[in-house]
PAZAPA-4460 file (N, C-alpha, C; in steps of 0.05 Angstrom, whole numbers, plus 32768, in hexadecimal, padded with zeros to 4 digits):
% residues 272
    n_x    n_y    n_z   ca_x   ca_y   ca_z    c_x    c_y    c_z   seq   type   mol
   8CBC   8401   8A28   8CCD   83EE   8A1B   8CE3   83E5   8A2F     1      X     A
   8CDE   83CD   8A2F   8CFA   83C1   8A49   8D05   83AA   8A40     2      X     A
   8D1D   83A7   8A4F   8D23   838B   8A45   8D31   837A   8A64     3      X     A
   8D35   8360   8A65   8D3E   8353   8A78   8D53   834F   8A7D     4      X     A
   8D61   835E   8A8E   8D7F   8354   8A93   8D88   8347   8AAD     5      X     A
   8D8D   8323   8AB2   8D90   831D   8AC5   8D75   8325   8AD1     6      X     A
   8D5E   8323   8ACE   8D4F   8325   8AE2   8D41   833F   8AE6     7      X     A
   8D4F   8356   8ADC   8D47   8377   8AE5   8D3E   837E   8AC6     8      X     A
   8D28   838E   8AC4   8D1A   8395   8AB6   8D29   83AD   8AAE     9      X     A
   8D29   83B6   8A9A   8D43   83D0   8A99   8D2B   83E2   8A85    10      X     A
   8D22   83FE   8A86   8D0E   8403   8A77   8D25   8415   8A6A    11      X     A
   8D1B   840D   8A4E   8D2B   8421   8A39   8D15   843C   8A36    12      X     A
   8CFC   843D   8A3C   8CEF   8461   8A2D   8D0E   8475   8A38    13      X     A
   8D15   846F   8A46   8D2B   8487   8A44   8D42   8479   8A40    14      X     A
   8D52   8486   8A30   8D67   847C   8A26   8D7F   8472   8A3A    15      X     A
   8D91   845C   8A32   8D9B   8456   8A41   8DB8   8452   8A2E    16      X     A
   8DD6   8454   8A46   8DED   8455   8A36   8DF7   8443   8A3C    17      X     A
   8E01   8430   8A26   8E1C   8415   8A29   8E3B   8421   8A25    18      X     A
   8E44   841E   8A35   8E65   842C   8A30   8E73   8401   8A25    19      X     A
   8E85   840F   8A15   8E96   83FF   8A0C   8EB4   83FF   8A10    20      X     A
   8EAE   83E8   8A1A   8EC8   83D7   8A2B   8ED1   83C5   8A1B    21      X     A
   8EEF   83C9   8A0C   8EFA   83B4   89F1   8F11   83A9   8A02    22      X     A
   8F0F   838E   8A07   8F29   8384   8A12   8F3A   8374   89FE    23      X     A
   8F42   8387   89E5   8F4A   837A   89D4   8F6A   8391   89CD    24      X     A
   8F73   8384   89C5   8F8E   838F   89BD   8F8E   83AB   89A7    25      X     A
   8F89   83A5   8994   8F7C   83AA   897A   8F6C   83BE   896C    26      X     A
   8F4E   83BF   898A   8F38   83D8   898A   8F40   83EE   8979    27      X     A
   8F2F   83F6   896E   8F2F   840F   894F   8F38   8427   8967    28      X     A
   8F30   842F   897B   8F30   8446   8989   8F3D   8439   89A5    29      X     A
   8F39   842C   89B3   8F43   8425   89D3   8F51   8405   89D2    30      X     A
   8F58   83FB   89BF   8F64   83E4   89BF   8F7E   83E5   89CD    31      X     A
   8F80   83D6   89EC   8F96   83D0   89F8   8F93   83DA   8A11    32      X     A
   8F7F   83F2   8A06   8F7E   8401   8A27   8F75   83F5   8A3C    33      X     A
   8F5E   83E4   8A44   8F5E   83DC   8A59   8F62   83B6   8A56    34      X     A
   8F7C   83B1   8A59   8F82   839D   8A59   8F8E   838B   8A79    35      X     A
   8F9A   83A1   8A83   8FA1   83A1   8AA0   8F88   839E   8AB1    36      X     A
   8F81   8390   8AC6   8F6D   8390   8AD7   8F71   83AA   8AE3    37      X     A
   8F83   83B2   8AEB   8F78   83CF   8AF6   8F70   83E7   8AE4    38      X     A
   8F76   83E6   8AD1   8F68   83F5   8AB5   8F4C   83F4   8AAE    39      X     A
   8F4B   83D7   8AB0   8F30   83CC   8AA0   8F17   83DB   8ABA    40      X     A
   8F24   83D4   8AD4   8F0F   83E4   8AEE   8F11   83FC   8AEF    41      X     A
   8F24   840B   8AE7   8F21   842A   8AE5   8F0D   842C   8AD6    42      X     A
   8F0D   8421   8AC0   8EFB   8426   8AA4   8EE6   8429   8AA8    43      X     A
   8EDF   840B   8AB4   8EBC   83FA   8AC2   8EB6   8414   8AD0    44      X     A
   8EC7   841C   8AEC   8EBA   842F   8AF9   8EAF   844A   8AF6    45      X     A
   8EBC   8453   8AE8   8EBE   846B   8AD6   8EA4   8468   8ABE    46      X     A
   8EA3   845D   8AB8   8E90   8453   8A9D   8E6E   8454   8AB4    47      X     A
   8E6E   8447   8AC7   8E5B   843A   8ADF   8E4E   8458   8AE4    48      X     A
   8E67   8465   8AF5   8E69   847D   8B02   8E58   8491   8AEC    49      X     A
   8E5F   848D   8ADD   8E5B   84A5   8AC0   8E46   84A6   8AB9    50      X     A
   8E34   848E   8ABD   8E15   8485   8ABB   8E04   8474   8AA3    51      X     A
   8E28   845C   8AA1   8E1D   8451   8A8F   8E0A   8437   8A9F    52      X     A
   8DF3   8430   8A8D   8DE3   840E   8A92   8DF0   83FE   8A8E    53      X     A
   8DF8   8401   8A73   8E01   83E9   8A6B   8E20   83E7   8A64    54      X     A
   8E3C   83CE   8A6B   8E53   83D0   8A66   8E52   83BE   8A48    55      X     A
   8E5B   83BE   8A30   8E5F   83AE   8A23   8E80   83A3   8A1D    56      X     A
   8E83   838F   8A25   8E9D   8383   8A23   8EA1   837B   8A0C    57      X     A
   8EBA   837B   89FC   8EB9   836D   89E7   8EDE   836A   89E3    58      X     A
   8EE0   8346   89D2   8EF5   833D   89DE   8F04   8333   89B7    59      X     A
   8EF3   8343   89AF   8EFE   833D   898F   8EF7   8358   897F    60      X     A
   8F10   8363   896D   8EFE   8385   896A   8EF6   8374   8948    61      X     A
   8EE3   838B   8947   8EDB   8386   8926   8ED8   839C   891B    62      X     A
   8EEE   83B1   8919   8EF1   83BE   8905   8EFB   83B7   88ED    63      X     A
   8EFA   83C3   88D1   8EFE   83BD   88B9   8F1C   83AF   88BE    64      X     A
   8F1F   8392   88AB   8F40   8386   88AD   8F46   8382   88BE    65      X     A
   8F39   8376   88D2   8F3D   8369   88F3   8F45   834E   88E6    66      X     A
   8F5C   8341   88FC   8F57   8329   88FC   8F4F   8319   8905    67      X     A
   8F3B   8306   8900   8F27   82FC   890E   8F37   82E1   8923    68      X     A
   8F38   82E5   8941   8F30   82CE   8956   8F1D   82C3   8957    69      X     A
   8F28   82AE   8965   8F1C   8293   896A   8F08   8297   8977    70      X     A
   8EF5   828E   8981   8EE1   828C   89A0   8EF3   8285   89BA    71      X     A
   8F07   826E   89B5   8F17   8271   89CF   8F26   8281   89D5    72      X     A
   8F2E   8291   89C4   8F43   82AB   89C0   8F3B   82C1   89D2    73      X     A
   8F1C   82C3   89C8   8F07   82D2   89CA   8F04   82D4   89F3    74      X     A
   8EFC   82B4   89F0   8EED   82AE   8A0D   8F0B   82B4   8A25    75      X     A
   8F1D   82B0   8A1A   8F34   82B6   8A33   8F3D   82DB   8A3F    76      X     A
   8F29   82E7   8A26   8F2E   8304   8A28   8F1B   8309   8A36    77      X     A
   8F00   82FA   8A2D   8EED   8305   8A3A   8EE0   82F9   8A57    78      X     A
   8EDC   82E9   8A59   8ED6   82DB   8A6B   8EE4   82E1   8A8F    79      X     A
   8F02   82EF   8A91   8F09   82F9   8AA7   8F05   8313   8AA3    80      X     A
   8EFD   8321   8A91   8EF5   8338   8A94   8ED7   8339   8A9D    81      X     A
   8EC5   8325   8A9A   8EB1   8326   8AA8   8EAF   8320   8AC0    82      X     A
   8EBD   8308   8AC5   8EC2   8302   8AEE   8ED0   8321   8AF2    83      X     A
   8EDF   8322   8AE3   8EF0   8340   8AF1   8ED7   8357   8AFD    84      X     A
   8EC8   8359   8AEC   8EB6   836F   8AE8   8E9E   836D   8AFA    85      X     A
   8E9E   8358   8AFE   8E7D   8350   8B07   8E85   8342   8B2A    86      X     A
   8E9B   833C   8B2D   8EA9   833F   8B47   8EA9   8354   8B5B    87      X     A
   8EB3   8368   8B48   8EB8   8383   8B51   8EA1   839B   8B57    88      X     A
   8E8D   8396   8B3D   8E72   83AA   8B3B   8E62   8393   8B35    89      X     A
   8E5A   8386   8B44   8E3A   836C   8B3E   8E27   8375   8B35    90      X     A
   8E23   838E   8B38   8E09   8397   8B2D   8E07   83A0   8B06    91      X     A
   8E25   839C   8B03   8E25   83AB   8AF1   8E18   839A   8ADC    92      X     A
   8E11   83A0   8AC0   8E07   8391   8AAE   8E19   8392   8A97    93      X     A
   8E1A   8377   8A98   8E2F   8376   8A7E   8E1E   836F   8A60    94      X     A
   8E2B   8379   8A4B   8E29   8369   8A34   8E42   836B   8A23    95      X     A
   8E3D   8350   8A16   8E4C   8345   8A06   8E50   8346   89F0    96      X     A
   8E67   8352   89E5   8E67   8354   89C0   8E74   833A   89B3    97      X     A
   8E68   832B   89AC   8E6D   8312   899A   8E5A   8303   8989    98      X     A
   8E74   82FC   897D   8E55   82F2   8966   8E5A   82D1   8961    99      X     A
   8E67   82C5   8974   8E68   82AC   8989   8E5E   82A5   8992   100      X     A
   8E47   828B   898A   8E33   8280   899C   8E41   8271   89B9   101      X     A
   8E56   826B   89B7   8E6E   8260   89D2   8E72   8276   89E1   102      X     A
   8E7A   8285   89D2   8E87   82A8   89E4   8E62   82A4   89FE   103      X     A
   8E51   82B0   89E2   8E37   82B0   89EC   8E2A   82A8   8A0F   104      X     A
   8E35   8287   8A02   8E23   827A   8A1D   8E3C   8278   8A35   105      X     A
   8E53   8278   8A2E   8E6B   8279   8A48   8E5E   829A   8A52   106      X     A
   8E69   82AD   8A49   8E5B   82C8   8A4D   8E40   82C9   8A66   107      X     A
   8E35   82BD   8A5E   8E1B   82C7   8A6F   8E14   82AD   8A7F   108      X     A
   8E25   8297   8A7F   8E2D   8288   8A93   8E3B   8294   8AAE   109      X     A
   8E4E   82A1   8AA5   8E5D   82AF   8AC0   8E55   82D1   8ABE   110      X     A
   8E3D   82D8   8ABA   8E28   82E8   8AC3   8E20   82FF   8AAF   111      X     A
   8E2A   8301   8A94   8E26   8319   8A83   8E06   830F   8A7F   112      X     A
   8DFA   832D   8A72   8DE2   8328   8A6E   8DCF   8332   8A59   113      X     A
   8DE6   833D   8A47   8DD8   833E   8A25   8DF0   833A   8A13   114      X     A
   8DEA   8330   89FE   8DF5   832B   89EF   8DF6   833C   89D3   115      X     A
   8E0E   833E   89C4   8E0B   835C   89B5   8E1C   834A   89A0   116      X     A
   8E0C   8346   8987   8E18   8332   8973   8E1A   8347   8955   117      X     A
   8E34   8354   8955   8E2C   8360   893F   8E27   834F   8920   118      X     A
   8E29   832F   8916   8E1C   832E   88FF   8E05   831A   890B   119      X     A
   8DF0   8323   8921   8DD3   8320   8928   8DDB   82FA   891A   120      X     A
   8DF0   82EE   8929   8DE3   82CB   8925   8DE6   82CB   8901   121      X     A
   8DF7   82D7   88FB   8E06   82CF   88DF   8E22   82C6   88DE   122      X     A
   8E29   82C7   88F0   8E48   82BB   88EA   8E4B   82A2   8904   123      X     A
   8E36   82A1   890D   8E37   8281   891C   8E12   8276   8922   124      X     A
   8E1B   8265   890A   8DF3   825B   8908   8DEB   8254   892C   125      X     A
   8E02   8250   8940   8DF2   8246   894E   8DE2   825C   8966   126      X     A
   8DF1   8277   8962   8DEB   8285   8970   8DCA   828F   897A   127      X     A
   8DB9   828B   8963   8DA0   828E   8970   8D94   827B   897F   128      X     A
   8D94   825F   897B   8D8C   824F   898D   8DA5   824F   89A7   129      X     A
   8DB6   8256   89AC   8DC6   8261   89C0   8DB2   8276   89D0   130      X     A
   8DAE   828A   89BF   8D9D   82A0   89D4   8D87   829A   89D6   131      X     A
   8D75   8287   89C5   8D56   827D   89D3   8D5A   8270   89F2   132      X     A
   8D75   8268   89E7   8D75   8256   8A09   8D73   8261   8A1D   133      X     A
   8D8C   8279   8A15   8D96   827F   8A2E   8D7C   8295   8A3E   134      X     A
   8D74   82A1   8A1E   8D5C   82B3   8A28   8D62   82D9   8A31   135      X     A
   8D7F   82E0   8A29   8D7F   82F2   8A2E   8D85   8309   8A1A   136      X     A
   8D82   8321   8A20   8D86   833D   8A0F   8D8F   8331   89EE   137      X     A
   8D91   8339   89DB   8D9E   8330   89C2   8DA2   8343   89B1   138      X     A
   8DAB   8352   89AD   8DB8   836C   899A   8DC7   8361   897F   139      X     A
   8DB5   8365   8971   8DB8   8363   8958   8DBE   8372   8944   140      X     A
   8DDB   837A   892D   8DDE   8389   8924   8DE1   837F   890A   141      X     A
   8DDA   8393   88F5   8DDC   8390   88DE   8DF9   839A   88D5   142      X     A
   8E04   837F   88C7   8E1C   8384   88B1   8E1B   8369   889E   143      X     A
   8E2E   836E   888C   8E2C   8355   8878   8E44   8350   8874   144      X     A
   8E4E   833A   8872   8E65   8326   886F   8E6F   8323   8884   145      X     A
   8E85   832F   888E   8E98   832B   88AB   8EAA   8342   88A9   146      X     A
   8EB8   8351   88BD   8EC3   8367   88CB   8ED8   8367   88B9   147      X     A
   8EDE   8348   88AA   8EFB   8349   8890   8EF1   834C   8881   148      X     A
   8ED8   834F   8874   8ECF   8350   8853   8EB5   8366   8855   149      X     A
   8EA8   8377   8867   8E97   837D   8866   8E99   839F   8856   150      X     A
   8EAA   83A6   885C   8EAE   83C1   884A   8EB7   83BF   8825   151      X     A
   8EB6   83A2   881E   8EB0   8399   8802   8E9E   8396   8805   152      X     A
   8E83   8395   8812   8E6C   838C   880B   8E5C   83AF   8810   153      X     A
   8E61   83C4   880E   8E49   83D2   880B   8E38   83DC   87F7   154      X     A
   8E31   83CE   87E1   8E1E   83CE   87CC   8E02   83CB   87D5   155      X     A
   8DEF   83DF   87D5   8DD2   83DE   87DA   8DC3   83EC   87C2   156      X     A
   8DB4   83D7   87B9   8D9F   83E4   87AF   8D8A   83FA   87BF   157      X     A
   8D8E   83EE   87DA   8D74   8405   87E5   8D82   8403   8802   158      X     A
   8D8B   840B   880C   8D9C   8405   8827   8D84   8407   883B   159      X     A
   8D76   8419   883E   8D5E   8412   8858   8D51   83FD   885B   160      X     A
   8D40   83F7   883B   8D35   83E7   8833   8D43   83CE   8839   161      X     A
   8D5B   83CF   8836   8D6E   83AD   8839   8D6F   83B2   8850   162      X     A
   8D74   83B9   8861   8D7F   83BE   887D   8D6A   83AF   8890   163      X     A
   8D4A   83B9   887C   8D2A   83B7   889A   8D27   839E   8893   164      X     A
   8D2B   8393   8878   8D23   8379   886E   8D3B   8364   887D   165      X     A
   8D52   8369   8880   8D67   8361   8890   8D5C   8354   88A9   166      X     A
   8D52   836B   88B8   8D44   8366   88D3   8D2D   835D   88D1   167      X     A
   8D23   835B   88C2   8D0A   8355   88C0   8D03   832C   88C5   168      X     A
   8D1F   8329   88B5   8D25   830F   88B1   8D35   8309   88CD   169      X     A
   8D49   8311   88D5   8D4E   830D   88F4   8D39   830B   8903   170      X     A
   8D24   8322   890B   8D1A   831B   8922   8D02   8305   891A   171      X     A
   8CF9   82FF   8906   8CEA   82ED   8906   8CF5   82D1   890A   172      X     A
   8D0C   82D1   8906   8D1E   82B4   8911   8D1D   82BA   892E   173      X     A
   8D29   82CD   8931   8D1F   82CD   8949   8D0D   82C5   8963   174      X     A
   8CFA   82D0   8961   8CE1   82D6   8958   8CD7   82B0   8969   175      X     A
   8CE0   82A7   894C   8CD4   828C   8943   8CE2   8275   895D   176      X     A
   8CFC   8283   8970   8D03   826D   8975   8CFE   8272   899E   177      X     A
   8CEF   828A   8994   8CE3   829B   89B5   8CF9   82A7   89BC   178      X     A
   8D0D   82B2   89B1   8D26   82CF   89C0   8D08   82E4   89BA   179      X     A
   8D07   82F1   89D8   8CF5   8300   89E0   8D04   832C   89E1   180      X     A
   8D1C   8321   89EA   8D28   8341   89EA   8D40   833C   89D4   181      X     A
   8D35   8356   89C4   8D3F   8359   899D   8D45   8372   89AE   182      X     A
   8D61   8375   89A6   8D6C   8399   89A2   8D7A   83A0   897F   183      X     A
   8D68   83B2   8970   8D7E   83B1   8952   8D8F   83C8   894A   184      X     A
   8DA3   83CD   894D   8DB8   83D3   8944   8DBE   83D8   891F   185      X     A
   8DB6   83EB   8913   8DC3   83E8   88F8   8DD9   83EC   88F1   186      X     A
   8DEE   83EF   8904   8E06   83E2   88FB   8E15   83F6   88E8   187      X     A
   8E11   8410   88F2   8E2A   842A   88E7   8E41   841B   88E6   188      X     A
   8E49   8421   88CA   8E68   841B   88C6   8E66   83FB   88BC   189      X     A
   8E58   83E8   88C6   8E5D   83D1   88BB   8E52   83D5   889D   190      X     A
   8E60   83CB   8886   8E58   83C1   886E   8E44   83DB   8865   191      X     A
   8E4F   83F6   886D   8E43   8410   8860   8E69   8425   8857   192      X     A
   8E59   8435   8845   8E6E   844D   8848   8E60   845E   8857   193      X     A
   8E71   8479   8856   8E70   8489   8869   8E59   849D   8862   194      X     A
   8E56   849A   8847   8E2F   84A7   8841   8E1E   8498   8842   195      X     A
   8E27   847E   8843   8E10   846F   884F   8E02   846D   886F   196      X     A
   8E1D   8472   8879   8E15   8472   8893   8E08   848B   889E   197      X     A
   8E08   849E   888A   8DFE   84B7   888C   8DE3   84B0   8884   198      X     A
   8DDC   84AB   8870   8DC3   84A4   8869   8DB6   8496   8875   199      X     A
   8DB9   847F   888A   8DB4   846F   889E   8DAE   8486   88B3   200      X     A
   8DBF   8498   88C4   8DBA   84A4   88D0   8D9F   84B7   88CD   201      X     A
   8D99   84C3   88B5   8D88   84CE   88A4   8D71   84CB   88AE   202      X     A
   8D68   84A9   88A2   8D48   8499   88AB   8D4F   8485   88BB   203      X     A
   8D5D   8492   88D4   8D62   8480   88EA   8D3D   8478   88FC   204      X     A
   8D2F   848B   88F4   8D18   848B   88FC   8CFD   846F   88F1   205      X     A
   8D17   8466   88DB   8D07   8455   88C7   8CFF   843B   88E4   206      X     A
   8D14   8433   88ED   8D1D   841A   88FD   8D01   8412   8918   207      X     A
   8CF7   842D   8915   8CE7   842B   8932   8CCE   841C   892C   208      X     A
   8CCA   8418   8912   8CB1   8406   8909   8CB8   83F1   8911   209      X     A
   8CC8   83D9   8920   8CD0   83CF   892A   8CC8   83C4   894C   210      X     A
   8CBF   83E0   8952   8CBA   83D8   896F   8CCD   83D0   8981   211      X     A
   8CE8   83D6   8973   8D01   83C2   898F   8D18   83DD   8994   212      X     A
   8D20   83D6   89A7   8D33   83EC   89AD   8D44   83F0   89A4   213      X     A
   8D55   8403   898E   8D5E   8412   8979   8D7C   840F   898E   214      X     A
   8D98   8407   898C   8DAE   8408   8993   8DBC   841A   897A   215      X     A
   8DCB   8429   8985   8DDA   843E   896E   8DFC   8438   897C   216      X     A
   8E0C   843A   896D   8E2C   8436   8974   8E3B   844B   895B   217      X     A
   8E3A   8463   895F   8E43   846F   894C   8E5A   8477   8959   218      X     A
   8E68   8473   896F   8E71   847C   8984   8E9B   8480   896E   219      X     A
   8EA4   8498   8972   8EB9   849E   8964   8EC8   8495   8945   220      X     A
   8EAA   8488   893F   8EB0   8479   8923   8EB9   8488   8908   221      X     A
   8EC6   8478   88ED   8ED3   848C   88DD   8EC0   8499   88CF   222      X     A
   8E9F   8499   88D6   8E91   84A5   88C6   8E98   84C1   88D3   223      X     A
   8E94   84CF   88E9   8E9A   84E0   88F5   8EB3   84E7   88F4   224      X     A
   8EC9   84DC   88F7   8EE7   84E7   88F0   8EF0   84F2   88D7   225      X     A
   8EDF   84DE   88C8   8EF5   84E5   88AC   8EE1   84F4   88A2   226      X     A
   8EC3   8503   88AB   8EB7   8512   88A5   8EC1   8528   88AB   227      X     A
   8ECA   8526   88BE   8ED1   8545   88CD   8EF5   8549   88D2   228      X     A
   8F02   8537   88BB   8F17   8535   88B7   8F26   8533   88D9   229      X     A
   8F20   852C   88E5   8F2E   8523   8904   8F3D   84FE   8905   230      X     A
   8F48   8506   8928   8F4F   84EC   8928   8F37   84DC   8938   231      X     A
   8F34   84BD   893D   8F1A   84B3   8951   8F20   84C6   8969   232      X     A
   8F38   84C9   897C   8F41   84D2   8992   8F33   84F1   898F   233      X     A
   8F2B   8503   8974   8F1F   8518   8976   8F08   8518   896B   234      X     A
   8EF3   8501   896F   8EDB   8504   895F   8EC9   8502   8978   235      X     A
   8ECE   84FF   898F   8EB9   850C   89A8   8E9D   8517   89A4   236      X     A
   8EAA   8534   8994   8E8D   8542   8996   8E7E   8538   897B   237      X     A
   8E84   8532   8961   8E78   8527   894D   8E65   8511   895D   238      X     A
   8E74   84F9   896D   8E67   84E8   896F   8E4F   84F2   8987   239      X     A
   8E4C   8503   899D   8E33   850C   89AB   8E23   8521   8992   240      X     A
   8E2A   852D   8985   8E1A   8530   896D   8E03   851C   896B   241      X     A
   8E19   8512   8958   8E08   84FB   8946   8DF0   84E7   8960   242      X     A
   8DFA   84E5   8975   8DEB   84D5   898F   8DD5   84ED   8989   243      X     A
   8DD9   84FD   898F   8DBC   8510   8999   8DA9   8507   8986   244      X     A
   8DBA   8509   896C   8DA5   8502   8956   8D91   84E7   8952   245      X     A
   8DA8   84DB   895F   8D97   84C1   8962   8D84   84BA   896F   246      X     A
   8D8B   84CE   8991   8D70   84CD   89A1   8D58   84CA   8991   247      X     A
   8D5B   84EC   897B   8D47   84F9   897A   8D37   84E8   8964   248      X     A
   8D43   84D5   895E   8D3C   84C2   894C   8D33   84A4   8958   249      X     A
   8D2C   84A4   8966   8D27   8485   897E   8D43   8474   8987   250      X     A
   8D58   847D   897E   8D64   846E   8990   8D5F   846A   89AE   251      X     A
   8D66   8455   89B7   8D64   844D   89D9   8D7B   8448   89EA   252      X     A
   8D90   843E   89D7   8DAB   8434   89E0   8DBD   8445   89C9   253      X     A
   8DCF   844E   89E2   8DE3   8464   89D4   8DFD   8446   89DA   254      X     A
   8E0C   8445   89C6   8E24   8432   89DA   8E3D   8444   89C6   255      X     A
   8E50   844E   89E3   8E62   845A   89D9   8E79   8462   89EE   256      X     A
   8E96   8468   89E9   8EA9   8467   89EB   8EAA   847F   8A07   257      X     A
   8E92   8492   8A08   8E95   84A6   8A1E   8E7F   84AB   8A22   258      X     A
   8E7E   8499   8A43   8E5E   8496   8A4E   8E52   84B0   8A4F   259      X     A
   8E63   84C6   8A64   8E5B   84D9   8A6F   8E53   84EB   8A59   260      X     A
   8E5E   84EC   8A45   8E4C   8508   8A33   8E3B   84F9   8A21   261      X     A
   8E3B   84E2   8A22   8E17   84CC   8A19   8E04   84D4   8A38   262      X     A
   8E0C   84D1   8A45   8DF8   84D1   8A5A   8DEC   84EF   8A5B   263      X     A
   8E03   8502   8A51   8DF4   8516   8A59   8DEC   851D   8A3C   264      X     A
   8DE6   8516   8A27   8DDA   851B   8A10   8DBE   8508   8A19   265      X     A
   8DBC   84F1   8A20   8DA2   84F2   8A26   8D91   84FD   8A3B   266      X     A
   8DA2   8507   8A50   8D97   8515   8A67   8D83   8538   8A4F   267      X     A
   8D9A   8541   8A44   8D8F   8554   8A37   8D73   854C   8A1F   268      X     A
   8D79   8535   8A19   8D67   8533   89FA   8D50   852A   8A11   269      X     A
   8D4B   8519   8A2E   8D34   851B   8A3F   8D25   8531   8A46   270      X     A
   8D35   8549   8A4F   8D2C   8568   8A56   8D21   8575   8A39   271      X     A
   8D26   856E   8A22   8D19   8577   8A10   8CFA   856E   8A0E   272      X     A
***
């Protein structure tokens, strides 16, 4: 299983880690921290060094009661953090968290090279014919309403069941308009409680009927904190837990807050 980034074939059979890079004020866990260019490169390098693939930038947070920016708001955070980044480490591979068909195509204009939309081309119709064009990576996550209303919306009659039928309907749009690299994401924490996201974690194995590479982001979230009554700053080991689990369940993409003990949770879940 591979997908195209800029040109390099990247094979996911072994798992691979996205560290997250928020250049946003705001961030549920690291908001503000790397705002300084010399911060934001400590970060990159360290994150690089540590053995992540993939950097994901993101320039708007969407935790529960965010307030939602603009796309230009968006594009002035993000956009020198990519010359910044890609100046400095060219090799590195960026992706992009927005769910901005503009963010989108400026983005991977000045060189990012997947795109990481958490409502999957629901909160801007134009975004999929944006990524047929452009033709690259597309990470698609499941939530419902928007990052302001979506923790009023967790009512499921069958939460798996809604979740595959969800995707099911994405990638065939998809699908339909030739975007060739699908990554799906179900979207812990968006528009679930915290036994839901447990239950999600559960028949995480459900997703692999799918055939596309499984992205997990459970990375210091309040399902793990307020489980284990901690703060995010002490949910570390919960969250390589819960990763292992995911391996062992097809995940492919770990994306989370601390490359180095992702990297070495899949180094270990490989030796098994």
């Amino acid at each position: 299983m591979t997908i195209n980034c800029n040109g390099n074939l990247i094979d996911l059979s072994i798992p691979k880690v996205m560290g997250i890079l928020n250049v946003t004020p705001d961030s549920f866990y690291d908001g503000g921290r790397h705002v300084s260019e010399k911060m934001l490169l400590s970060q990159v390098e360290k994150m690089l060094t540590d053995g992540a693939t993939f950097i994901d930038v993101g320039g708007q947070t969407t935790k529960p009661t965010s307030t939602l920016i603009s796309a230009e708001e968006e594009l002035k955070r993000v956009i020198p953090a990519v010359d910044l980044i890609l100046k400095n480490f060219p090799e590195a591979i960026l992706s992009i968290d927005t769910f901005y068909a503009k963010v989108a195509q400026e983005s991977v204009a000045h060189g990012a090279a997947i795109i990481n939309d958490v409502s999957a081309g629901s909160l801007d119709e134009a975004m999929f014919d944006t990524i047929a064009r452009l033709q690259v990576p597309y990470i698609m996550m499941h939530m419902r309403g928007t990052p302001q209303t979506m923790q009023n919306l967790t009512q499921y009659d069958d939460l798996l069941k809604e979740i595959c039928y969800y995707f099911s309907e994405k990638i065939a749009h998809a699908r339909s308009l030739g975007i060739n690299d699908l990554i799906l994401d179900p979207g812990f924490g968006f528009a679930k409680t915290t036994e839901q996201n447990f239950e999600l974690m559960r028949q995480l194995e459900l997703f692999n009927i799918f055939e596309l590479p499984l992205l997990i982001g459970i990375s210091r979230k309040s399902m793990i904190y307020k489980t284990l009554e901690v703060t995010a700053a002490e949910a570390l080991n919960g969250t390589t837990f819960l990763n292992a689990i995911a391996l062992t369940k097809g995940a492919q993409i770990l994306r989370v807050h601390d490359v180095k003990e992702a990297v070495e949770c899949v180094k270990l879940f490989e030796k098994l």
